[in-house]
C-alpha positions as CSV (number, residue, x, y, z in Angstrom):
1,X,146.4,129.8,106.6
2,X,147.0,126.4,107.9
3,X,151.0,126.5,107.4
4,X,153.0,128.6,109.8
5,X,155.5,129.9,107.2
6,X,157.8,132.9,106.4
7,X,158.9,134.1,103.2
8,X,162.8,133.6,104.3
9,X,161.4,129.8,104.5
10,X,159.6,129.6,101.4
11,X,162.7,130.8,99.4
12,X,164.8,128.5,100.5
13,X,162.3,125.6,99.9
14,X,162.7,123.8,96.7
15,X,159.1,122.2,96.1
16,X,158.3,125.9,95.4
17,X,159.0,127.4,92.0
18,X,160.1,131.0,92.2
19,X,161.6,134.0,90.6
20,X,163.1,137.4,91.0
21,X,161.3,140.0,88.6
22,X,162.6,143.3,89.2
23,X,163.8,143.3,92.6
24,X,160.7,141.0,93.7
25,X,160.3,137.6,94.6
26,X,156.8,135.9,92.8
27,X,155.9,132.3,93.8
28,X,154.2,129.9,91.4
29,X,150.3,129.9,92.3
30,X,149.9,126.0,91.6
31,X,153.0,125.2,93.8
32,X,151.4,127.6,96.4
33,X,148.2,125.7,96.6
34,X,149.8,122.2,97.0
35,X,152.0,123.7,99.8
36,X,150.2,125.7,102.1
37,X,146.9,123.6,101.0
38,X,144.4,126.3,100.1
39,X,142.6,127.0,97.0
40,X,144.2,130.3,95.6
41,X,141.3,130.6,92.9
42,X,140.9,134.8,92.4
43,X,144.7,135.8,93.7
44,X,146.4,138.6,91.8
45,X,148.8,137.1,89.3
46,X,151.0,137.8,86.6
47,X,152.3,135.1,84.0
48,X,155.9,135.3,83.8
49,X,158.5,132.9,82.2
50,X,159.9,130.4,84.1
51,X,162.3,127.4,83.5
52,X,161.5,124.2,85.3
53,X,163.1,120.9,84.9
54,X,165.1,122.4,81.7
55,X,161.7,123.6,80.2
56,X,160.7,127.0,79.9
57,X,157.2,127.4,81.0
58,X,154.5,130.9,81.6
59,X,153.4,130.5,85.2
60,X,150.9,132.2,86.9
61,X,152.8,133.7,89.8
62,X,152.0,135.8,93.0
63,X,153.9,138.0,95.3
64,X,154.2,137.2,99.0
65,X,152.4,139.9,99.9
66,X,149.5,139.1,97.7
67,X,149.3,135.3,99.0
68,X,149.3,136.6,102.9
69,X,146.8,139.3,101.7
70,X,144.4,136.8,99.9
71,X,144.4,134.0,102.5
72,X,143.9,137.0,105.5
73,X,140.7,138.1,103.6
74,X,137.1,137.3,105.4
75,X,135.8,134.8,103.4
76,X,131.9,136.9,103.3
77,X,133.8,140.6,103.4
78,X,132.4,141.7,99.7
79,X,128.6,141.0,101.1
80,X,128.6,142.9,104.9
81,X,126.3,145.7,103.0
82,X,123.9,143.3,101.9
83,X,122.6,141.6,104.9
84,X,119.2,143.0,106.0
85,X,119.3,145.5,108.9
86,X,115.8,145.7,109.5
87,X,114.8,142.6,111.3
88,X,111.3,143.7,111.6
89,X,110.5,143.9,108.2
90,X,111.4,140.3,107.7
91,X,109.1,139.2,110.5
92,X,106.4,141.4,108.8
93,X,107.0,139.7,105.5
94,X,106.9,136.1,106.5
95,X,103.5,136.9,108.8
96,X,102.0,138.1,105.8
97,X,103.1,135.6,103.0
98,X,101.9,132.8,105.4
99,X,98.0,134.6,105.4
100,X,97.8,133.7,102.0
């Protein structure tokens, strides 16, 4: 996260579209992106109605919790199983496939 910000901050900030659903605040994804700068493709979202500029629009929105939770996340977490443990056997292989 390249923005150092808190969620008191965020809801107080108007470039940010936001709405209470059932006791929680969600944040529109789009106008998350453009403020903290970060690509948010794959965050947990629901599409709730929300009015904007008169209009009433579905958004994909996030909670706070799933933002912080998203951009805290190792970028190569889902592949630390698949990464050869067995140096040896590498070294074997490219020995033999560069005899023939």
């Amino acid at each position: 996260m390249k923005k150092k910000i808190n969620e008191q901050a965020l809801r107080k900030d108007s470039t940010v579209n936001k709405i209470q659903f059932d006791k929680e605040w969600f944040y529109a994804v789009k106008d998350m992106e453009d403020y903290l700068d970060e690509d948010l493709t794959g965050i947990e979202c629901i599409t709730l109605p929300m009015t904007i500029d008169g209009f009433r629009y579905n958004v994909k929105c996030s909670t706070w919790e799933d933002i912080t939770r998203f951009l805290q996340k190792e970028p190569l977490e889902d592949f630390k199983g698949s990464v050869l443990k067995d140096k040896k056997l590498l070294s074997k292989t490219l020995k033999t496939n560069k005899k023939t």
